[in-house]
Structure formats: structure tokens, C-alpha cells
One Martini backbone bead per residue (centre of mass of N, CA, C, O) as a GRO file, in nm:
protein
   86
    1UNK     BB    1  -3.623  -3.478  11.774
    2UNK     BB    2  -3.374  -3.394  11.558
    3UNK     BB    3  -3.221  -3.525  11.303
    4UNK     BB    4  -2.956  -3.565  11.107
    5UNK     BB    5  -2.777  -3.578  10.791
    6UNK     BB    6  -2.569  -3.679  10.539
    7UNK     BB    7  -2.370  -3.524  10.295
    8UNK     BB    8  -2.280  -3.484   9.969
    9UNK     BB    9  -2.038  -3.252   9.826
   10UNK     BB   10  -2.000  -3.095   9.520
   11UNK     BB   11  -1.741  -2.955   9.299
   12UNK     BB   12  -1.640  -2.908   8.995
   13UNK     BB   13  -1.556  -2.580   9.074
   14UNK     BB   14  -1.336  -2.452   9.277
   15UNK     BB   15  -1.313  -2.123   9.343
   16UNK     BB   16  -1.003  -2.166   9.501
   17UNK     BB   17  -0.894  -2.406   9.253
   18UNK     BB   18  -1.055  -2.498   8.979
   19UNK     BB   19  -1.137  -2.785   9.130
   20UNK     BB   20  -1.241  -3.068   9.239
   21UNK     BB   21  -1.449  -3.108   9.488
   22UNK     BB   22  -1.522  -3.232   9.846
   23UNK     BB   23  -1.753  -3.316  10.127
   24UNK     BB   24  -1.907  -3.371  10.431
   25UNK     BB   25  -2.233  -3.285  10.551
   26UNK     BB   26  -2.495  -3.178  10.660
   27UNK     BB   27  -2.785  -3.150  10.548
   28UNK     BB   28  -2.925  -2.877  10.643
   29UNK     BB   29  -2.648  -2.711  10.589
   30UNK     BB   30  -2.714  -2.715  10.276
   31UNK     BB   31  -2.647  -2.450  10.023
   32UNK     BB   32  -2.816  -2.283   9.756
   33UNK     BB   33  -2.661  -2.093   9.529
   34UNK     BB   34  -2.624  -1.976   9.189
   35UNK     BB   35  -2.480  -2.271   9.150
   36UNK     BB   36  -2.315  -2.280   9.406
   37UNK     BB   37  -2.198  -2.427   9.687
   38UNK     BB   38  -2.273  -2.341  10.022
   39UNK     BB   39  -2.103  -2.448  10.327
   40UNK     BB   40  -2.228  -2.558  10.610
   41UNK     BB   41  -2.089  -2.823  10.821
   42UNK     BB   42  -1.854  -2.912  10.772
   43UNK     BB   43  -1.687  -3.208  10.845
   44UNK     BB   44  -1.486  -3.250  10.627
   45UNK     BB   45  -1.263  -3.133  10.438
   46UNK     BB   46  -1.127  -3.032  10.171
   47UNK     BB   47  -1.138  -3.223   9.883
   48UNK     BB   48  -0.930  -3.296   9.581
   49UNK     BB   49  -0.994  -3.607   9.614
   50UNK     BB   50  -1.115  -3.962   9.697
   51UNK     BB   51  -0.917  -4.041   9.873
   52UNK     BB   52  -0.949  -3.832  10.101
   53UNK     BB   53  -1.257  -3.854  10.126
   54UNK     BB   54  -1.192  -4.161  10.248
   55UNK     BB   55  -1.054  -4.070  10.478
   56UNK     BB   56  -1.279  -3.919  10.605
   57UNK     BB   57  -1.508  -4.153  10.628
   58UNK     BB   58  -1.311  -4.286  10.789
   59UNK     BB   59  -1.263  -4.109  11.058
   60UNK     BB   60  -1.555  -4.089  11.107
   61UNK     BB   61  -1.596  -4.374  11.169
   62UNK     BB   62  -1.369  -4.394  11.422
   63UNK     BB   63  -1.547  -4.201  11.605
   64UNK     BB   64  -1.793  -4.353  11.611
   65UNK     BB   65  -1.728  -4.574  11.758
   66UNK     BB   66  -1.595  -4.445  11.993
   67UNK     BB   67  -1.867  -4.372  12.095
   68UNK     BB   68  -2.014  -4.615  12.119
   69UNK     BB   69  -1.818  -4.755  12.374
   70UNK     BB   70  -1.881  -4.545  12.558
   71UNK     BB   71  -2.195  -4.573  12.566
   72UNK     BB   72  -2.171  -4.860  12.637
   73UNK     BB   73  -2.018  -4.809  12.900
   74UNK     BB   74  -2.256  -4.648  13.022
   75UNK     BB   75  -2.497  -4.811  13.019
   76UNK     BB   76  -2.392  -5.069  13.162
   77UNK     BB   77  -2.327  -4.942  13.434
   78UNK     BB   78  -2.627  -4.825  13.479
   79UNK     BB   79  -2.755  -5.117  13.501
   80UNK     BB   80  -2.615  -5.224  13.705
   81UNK     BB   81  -2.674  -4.995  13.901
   82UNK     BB   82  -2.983  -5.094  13.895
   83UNK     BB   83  -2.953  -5.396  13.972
   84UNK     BB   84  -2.803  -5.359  14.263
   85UNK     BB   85  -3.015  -5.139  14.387
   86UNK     BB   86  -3.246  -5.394  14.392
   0.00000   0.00000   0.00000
């Protein structure tokens, strides 16, 4: 099973708006063109500063933690369960 890994996007000079942006993207998914980032899987929309961007990674972050207390309550109850049965 492979697993992704995380990276920094960032351009000096967005195409569309000629300004600096970043955003957060899967590693496999960063592809390099002619000079400048084309991105499949951004996960964090594009920002133009890093306020944006550090809201984007506090985002991902409180997902994440959702997550875990999720499969944390279902690990134990599986756990239970199999205690139980026992």
C-alpha cells in the first residue's frame, strides 16, 4: 500500500493574478511544466498570502484530528466487541 505525503506549491508569479500564491498539494500529484507548477490535487484552495495558507493548514489539521477520534471510537468498539465475544 502506498502512502501520499504532503508539499508546499508555491509560485513567485500566479498565472492568473500575477501575484504570489501557495497552496498544499499530495507529493505524487506535483507536476513541473516549462518552468512553473501545474498542480493536480491541491488540497487547500489557492492562497495569495500566508494568513491564507496557515488557515488552509489549521483546516487540514482539524480534519485530521476528526478522524482520528472517529476511527479511534471505532477501533475500541471493535475491540469491545471482540473482548465480549470472547
Amino acid at each position: 500500500m502506498e502512502t501520499s505525503s504532503l508539499d508546499l506549491v508555491y509560485l513567485d508569479r500566479d498565472p492568473l493574478t500575477d501575484l504570489p500564491s501557495a497552496g498544499i498539494c499530495l507529493k505524487e500529484d506535483m507536476r513541473i511544466a516549462h518552468g512553473s507548477a501545474e498542480v493536480d490535487g491541491l488540497i487547500t484552495r489557492t492562497c495569495l498570502n500566508f494568513v491564507e495558507l496557515d488557515a488552509g493548514i489549521r483546516r487540514l489539521h482539524a480534519e485530521l484530528e476528526e478522524i482520528r477520534a472517529r476511527a479511534r471510537k471505532k477501533f475500541y468498539k471493535a475491540e469491545a466487541m471482540a473482548v465480549g465475544a470472547a
